[in-house]
PDB file of N, CA, C, O and CB in Angstrom:
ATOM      1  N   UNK A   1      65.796 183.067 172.563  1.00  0.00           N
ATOM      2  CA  UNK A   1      65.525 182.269 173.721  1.00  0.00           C
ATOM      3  C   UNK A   1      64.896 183.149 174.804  1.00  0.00           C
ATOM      4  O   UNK A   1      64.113 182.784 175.681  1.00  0.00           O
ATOM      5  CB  UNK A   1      66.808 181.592 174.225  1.00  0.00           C
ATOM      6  N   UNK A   2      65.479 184.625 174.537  1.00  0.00           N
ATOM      7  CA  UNK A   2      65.193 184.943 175.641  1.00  0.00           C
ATOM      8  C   UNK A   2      63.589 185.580 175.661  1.00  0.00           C
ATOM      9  O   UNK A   2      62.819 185.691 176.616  1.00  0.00           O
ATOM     10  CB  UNK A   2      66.304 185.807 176.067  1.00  0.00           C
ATOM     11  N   UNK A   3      63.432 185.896 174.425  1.00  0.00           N
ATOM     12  CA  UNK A   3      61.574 186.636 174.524  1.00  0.00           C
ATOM     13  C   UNK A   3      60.645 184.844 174.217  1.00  0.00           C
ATOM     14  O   UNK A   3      59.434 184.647 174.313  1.00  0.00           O
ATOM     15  CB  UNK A   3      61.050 188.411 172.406  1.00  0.00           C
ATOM     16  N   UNK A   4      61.605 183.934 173.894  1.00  0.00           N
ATOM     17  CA  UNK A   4      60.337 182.924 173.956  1.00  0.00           C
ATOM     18  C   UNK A   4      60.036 182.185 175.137  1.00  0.00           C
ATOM     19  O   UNK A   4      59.066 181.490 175.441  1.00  0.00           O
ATOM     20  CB  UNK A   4      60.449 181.887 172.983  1.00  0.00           C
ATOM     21  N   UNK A   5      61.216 182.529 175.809  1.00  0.00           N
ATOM     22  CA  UNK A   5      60.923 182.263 177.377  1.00  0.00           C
ATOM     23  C   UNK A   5      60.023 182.845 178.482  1.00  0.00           C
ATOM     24  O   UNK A   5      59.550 182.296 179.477  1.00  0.00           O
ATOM     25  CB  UNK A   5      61.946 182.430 177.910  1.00  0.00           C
ATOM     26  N   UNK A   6      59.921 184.063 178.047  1.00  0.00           N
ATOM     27  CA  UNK A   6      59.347 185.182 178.670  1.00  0.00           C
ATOM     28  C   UNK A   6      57.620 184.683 177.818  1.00  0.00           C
ATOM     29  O   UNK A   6      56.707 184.226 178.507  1.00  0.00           O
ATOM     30  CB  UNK A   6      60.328 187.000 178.191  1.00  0.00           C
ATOM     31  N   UNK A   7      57.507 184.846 176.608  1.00  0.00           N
ATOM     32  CA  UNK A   7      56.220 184.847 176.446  1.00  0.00           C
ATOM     33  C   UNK A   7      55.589 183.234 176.426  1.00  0.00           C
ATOM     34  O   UNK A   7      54.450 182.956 176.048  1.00  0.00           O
ATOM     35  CB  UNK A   7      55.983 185.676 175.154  1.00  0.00           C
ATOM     36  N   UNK A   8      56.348 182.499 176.797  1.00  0.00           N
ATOM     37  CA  UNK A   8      55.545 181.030 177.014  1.00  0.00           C
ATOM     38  C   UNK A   8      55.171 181.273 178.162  1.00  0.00           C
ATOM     39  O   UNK A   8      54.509 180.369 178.673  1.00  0.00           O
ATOM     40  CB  UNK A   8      56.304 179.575 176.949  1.00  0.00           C
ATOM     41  N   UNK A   9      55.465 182.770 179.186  1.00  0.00           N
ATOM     42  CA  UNK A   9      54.702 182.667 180.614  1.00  0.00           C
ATOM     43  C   UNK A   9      52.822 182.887 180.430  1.00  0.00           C
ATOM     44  O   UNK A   9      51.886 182.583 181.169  1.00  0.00           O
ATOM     45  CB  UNK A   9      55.456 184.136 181.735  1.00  0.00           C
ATOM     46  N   UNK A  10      52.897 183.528 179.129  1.00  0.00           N
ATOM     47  CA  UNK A  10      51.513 183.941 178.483  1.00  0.00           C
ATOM     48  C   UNK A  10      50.802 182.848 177.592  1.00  0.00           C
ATOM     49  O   UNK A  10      49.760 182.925 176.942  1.00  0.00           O
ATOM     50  CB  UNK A  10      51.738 185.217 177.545  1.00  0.00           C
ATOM     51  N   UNK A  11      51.917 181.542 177.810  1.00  0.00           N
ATOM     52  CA  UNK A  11      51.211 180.244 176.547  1.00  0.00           C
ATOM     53  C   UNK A  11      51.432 180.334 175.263  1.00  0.00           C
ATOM     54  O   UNK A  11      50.881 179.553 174.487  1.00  0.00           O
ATOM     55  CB  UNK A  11      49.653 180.149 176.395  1.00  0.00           C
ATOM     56  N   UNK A  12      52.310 181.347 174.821  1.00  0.00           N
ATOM     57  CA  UNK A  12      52.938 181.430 173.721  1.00  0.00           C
ATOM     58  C   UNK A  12      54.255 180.544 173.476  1.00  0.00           C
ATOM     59  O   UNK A  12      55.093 180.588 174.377  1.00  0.00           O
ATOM     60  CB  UNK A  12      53.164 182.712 173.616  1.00  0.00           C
ATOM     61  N   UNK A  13      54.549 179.685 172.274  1.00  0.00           N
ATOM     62  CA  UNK A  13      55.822 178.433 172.196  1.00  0.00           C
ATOM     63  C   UNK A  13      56.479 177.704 173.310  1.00  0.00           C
ATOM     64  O   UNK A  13      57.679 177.538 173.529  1.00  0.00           O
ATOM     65  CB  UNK A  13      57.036 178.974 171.610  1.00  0.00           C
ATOM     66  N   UNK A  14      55.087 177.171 174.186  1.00  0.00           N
ATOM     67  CA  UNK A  14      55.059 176.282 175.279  1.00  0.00           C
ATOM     68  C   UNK A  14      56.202 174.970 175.055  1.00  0.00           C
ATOM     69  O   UNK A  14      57.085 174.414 175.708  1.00  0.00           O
ATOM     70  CB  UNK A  14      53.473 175.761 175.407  1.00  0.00           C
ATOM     71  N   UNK A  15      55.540 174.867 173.627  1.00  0.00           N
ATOM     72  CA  UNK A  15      56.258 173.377 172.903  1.00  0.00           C
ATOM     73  C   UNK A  15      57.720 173.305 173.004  1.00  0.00           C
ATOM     74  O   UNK A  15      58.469 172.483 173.531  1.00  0.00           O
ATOM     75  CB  UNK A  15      55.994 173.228 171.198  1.00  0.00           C
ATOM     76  N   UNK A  16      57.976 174.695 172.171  1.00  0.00           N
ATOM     77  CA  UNK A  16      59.463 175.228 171.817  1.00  0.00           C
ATOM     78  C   UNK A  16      60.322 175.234 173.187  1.00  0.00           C
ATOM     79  O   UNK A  16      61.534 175.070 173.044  1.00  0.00           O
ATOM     80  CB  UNK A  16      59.418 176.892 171.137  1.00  0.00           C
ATOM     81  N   UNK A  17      59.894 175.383 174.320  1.00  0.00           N
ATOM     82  CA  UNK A  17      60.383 175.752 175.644  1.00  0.00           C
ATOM     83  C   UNK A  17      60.526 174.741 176.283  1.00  0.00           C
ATOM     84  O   UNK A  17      61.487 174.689 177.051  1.00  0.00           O
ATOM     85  CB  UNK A  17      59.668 176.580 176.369  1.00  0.00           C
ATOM     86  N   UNK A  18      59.443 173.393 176.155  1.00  0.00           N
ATOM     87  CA  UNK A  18      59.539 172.103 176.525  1.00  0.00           C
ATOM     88  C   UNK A  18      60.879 171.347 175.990  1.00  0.00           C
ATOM     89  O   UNK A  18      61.701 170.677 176.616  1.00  0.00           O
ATOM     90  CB  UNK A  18      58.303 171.460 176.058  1.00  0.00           C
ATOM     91  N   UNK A  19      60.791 171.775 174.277  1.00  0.00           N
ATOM     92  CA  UNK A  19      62.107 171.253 173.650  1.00  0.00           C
ATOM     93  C   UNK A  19      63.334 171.561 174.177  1.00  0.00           C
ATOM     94  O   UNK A  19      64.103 170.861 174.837  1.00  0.00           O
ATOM     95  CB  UNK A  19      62.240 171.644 172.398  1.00  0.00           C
ATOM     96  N   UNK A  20      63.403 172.448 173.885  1.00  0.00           N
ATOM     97  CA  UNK A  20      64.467 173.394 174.433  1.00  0.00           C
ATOM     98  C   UNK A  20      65.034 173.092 175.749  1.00  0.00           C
ATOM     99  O   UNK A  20      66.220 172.827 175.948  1.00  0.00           O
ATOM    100  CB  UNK A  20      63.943 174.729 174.532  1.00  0.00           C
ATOM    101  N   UNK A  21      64.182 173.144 176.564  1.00  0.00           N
ATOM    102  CA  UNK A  21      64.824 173.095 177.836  1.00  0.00           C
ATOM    103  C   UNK A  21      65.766 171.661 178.127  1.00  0.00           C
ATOM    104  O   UNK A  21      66.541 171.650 179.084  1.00  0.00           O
ATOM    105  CB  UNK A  21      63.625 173.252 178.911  1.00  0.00           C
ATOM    106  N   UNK A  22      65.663 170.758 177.445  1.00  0.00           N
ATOM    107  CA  UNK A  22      65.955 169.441 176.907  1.00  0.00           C
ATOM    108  C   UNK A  22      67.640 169.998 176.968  1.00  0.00           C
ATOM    109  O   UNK A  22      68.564 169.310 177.403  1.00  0.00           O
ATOM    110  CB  UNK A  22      65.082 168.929 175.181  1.00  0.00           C
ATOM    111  N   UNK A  23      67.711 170.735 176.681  1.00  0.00           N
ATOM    112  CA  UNK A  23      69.320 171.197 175.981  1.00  0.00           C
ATOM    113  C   UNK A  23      70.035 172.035 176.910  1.00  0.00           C
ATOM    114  O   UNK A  23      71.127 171.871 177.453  1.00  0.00           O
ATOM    115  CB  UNK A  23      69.255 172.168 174.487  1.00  0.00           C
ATOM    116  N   UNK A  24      68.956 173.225 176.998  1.00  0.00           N
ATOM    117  CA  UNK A  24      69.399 174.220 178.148  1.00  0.00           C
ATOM    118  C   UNK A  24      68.647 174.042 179.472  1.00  0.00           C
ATOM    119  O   UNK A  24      67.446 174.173 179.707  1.00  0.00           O
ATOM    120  CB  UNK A  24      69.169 175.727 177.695  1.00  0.00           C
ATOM    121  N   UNK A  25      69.638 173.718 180.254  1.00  0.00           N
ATOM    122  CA  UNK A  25      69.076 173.033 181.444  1.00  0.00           C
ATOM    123  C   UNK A  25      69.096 174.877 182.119  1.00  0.00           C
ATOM    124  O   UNK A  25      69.743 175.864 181.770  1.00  0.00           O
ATOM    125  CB  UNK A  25      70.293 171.413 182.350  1.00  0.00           C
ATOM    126  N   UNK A  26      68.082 174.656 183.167  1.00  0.00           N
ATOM    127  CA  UNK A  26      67.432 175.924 183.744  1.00  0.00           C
ATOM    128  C   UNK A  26      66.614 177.024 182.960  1.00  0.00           C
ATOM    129  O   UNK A  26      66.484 178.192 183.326  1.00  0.00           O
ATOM    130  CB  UNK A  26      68.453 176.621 184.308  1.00  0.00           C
ATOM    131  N   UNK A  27      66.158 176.534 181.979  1.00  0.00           N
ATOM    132  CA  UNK A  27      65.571 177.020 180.645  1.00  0.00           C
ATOM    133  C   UNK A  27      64.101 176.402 180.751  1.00  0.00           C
ATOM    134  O   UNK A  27      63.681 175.371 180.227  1.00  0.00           O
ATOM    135  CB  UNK A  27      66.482 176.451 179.201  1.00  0.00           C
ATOM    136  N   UNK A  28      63.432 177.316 181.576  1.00  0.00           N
ATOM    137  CA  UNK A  28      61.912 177.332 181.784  1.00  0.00           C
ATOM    138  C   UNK A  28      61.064 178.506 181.463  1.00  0.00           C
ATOM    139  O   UNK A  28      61.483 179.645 181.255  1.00  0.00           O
ATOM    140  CB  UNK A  28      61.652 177.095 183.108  1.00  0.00           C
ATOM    141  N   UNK A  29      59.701 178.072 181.441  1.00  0.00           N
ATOM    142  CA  UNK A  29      58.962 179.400 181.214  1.00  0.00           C
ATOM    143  C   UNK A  29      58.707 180.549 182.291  1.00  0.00           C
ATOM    144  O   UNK A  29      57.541 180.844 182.552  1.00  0.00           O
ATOM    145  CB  UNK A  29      57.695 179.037 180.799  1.00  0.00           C
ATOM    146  N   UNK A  30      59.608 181.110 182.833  1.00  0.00           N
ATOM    147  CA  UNK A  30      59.723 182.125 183.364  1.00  0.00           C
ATOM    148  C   UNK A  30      60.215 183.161 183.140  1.00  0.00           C
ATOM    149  O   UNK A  30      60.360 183.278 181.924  1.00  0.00           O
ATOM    150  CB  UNK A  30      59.975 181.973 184.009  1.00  0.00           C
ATOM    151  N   UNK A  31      60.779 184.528 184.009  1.00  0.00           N
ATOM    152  CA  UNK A  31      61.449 185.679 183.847  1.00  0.00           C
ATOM    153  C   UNK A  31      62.947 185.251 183.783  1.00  0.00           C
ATOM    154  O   UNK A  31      63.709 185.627 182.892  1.00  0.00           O
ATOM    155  CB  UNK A  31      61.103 186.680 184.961  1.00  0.00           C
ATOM    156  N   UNK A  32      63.337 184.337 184.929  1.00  0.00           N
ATOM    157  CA  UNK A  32      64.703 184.127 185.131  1.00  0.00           C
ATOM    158  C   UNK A  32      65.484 183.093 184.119  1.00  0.00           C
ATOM    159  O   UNK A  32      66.573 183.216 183.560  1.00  0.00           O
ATOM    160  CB  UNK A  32      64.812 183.668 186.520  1.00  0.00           C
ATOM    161  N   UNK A  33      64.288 181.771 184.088  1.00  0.00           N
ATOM    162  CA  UNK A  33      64.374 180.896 182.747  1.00  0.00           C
ATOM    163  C   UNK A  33      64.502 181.332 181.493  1.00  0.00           C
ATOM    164  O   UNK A  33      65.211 180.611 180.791  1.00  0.00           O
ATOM    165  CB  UNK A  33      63.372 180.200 182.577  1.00  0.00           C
ATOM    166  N   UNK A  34      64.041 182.289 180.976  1.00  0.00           N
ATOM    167  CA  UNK A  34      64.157 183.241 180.400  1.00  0.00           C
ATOM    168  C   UNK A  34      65.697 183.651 179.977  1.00  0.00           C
ATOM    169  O   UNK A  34      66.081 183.543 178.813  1.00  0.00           O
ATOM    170  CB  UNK A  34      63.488 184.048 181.129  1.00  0.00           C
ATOM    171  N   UNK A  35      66.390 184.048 180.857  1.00  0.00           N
ATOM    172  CA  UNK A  35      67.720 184.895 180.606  1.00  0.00           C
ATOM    173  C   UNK A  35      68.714 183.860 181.464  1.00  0.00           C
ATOM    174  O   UNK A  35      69.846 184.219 181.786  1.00  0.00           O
ATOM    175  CB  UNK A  35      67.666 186.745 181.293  1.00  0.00           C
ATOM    176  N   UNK A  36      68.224 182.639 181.777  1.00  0.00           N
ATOM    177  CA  UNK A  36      69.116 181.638 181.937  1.00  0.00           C
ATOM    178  C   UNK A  36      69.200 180.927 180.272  1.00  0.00           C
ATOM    179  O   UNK A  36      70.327 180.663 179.853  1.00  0.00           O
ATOM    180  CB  UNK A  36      68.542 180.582 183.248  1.00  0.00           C
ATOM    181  N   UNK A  37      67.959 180.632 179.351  1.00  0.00           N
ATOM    182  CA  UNK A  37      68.286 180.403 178.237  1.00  0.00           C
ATOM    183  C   UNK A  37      69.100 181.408 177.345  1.00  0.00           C
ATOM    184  O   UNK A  37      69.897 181.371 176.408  1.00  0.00           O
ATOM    185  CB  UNK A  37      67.259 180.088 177.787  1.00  0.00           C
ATOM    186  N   UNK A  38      68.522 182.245 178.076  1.00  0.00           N
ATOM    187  CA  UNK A  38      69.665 183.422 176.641  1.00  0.00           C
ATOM    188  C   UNK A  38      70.869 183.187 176.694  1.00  0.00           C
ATOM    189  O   UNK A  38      71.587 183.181 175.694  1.00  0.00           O
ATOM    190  CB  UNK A  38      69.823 185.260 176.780  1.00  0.00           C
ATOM    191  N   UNK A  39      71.296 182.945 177.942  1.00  0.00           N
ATOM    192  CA  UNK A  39      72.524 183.211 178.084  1.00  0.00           C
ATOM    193  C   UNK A  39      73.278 181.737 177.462  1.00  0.00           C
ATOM    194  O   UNK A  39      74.055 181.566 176.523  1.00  0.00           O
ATOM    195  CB  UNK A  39      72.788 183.653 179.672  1.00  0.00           C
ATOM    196  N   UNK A  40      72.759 180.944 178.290  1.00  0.00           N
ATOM    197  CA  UNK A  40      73.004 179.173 177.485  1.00  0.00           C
ATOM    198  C   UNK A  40      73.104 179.394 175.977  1.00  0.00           C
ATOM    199  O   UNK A  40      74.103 178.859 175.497  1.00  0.00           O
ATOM    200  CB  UNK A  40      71.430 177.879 177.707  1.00  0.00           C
ATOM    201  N   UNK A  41      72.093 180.240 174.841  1.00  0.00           N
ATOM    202  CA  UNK A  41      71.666 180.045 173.977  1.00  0.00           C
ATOM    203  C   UNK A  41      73.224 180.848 173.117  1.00  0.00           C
ATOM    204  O   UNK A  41      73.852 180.445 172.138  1.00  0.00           O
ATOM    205  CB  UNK A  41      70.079 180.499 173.973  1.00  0.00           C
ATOM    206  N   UNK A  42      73.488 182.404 174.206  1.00  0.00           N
ATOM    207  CA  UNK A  42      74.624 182.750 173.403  1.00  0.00           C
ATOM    208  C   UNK A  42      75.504 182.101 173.248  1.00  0.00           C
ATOM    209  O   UNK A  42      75.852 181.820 172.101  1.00  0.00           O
ATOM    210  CB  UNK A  42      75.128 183.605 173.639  1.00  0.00           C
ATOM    211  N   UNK A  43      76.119 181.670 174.249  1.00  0.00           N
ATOM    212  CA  UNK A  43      77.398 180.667 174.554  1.00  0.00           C
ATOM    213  C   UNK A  43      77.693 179.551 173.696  1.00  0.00           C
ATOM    214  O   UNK A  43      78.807 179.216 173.294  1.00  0.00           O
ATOM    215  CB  UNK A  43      77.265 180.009 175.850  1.00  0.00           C
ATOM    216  N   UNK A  44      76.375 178.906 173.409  1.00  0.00           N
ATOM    217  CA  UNK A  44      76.350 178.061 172.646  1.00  0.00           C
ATOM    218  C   UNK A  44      76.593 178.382 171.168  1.00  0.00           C
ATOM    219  O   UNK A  44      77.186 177.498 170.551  1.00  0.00           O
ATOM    220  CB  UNK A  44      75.335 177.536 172.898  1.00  0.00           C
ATOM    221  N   UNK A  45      76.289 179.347 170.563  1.00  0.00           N
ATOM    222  CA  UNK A  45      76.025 180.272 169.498  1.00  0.00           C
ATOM    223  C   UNK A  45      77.601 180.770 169.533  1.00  0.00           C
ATOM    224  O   UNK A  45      78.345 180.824 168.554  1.00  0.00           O
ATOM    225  CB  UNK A  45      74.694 181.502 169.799  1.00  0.00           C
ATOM    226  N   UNK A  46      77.809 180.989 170.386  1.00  0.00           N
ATOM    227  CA  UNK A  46      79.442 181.668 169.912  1.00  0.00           C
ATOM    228  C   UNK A  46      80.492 180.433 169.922  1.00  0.00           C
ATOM    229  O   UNK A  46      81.659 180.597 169.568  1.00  0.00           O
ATOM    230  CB  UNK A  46      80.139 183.022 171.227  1.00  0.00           C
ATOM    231  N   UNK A  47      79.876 178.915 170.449  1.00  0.00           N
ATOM    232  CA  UNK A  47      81.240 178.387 170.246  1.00  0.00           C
ATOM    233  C   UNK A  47      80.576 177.760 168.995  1.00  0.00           C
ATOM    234  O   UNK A  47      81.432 178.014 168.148  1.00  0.00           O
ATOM    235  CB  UNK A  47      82.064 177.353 171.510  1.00  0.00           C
ATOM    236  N   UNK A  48      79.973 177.358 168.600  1.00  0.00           N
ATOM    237  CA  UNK A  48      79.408 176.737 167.578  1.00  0.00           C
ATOM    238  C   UNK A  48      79.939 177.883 166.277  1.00  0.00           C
ATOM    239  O   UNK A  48      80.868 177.539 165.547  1.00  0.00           O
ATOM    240  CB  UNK A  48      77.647 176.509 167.887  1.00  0.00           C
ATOM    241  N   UNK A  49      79.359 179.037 166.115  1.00  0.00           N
ATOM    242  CA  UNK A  49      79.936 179.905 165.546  1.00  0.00           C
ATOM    243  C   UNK A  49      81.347 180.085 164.840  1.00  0.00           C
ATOM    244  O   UNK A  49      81.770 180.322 163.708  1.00  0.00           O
ATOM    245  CB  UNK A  49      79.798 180.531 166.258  1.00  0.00           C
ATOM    246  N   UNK A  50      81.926 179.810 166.304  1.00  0.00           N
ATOM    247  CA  UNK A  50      83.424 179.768 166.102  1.00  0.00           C
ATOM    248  C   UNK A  50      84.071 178.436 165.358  1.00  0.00           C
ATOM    249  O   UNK A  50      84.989 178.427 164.538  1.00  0.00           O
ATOM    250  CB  UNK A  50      84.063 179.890 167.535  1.00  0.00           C
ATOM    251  N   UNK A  51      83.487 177.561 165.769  1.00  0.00           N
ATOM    252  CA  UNK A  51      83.781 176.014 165.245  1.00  0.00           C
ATOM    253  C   UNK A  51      83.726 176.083 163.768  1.00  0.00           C
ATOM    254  O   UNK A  51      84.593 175.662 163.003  1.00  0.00           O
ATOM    255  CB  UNK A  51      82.625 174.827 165.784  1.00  0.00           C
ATOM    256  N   UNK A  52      82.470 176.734 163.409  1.00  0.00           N
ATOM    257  CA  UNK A  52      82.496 176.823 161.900  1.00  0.00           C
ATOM    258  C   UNK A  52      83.184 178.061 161.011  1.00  0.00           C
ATOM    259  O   UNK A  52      83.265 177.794 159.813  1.00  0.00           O
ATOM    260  CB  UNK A  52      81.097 176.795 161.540  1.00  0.00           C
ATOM    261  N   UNK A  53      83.495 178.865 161.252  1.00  0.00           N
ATOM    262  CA  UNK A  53      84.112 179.264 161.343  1.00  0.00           C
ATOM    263  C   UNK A  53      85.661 179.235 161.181  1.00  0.00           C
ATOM    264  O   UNK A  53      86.271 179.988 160.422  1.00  0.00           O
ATOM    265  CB  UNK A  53      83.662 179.368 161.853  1.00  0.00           C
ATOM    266  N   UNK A  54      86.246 178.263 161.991  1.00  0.00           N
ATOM    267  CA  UNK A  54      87.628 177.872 162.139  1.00  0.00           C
ATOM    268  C   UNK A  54      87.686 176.862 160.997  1.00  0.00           C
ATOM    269  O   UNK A  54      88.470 177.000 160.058  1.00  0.00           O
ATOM    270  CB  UNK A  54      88.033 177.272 163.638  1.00  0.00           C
ATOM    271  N   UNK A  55      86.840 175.849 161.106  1.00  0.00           N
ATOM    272  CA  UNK A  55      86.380 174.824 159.665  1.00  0.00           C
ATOM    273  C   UNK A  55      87.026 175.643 158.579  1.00  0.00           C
ATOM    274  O   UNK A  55      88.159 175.655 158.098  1.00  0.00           O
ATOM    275  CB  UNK A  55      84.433 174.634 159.266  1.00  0.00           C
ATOM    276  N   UNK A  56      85.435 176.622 158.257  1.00  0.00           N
ATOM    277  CA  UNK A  56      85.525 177.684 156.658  1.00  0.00           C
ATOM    278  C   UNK A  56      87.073 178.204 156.528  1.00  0.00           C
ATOM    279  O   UNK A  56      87.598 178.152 155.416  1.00  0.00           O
ATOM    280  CB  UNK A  56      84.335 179.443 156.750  1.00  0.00           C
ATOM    281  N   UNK A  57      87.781 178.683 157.602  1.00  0.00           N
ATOM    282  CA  UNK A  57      89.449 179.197 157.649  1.00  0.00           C
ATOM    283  C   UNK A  57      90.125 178.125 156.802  1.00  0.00           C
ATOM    284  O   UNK A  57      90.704 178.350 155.740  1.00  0.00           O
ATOM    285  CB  UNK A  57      90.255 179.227 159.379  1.00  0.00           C
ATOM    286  N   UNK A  58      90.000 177.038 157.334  1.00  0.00           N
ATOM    287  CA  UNK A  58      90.435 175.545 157.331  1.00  0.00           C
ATOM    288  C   UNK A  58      90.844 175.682 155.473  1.00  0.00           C
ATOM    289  O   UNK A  58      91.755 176.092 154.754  1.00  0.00           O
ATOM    290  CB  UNK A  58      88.845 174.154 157.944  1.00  0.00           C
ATOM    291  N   UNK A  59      89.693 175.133 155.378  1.00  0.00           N
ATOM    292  CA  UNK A  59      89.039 174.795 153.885  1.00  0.00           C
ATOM    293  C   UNK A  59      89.053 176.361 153.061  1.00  0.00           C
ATOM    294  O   UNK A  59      89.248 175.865 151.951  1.00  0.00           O
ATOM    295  CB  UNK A  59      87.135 174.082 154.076  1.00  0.00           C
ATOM    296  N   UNK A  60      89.024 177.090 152.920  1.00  0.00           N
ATOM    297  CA  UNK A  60      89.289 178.510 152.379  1.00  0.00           C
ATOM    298  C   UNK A  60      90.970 178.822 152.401  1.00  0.00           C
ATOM    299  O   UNK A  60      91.641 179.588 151.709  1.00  0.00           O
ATOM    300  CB  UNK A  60      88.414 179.682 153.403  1.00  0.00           C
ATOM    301  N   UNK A  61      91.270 178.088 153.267  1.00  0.00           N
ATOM    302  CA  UNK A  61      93.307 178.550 153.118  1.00  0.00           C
ATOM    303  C   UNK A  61      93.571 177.321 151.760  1.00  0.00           C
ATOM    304  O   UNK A  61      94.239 177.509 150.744  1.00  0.00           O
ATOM    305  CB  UNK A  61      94.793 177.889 155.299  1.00  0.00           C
ATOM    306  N   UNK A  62      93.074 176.499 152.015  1.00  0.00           N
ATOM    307  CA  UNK A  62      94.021 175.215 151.360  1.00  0.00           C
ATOM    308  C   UNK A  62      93.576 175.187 149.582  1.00  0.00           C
ATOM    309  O   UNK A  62      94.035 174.363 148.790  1.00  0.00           O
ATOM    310  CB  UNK A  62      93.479 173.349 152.298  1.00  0.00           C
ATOM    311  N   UNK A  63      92.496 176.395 149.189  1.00  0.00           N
ATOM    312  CA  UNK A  63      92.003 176.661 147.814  1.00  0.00           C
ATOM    313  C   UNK A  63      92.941 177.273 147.749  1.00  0.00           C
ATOM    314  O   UNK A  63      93.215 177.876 146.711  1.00  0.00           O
ATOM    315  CB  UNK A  63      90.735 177.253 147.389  1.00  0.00           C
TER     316      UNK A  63
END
């Protein structure tokens, strides 16, 4: 999130950043938009992560 934020300031995955920002709100093509998505992007990534995760525990104990 965070280098495609940065290089859509150059017109590089304009699209991707349009999408995106859909989700991660303050997630524009800028410097700060930029590392406001990263940060959205980890957070999201670690609970999601974890969710599956806790699932696989789930289903892996009860074999």
């Amino acid at each position: 999130m965070l280098f495609v934020g940065w290089a859509s300031i150059f017109g590089w995955g304009t699209k991707f950043v349009d999408v995106m920002s859909s989700v991660y709100i303050g997630f524009t093509p800028s410097f700060l938009g930029g590392i406001i998505g990263a940060v959205e992007g980890f957070f999201d990534g670690a609970i999601g992560g974890a969710i599956i995760a806790f699932v696989y525990n789930a289903v892996a104990e009860r074999k």
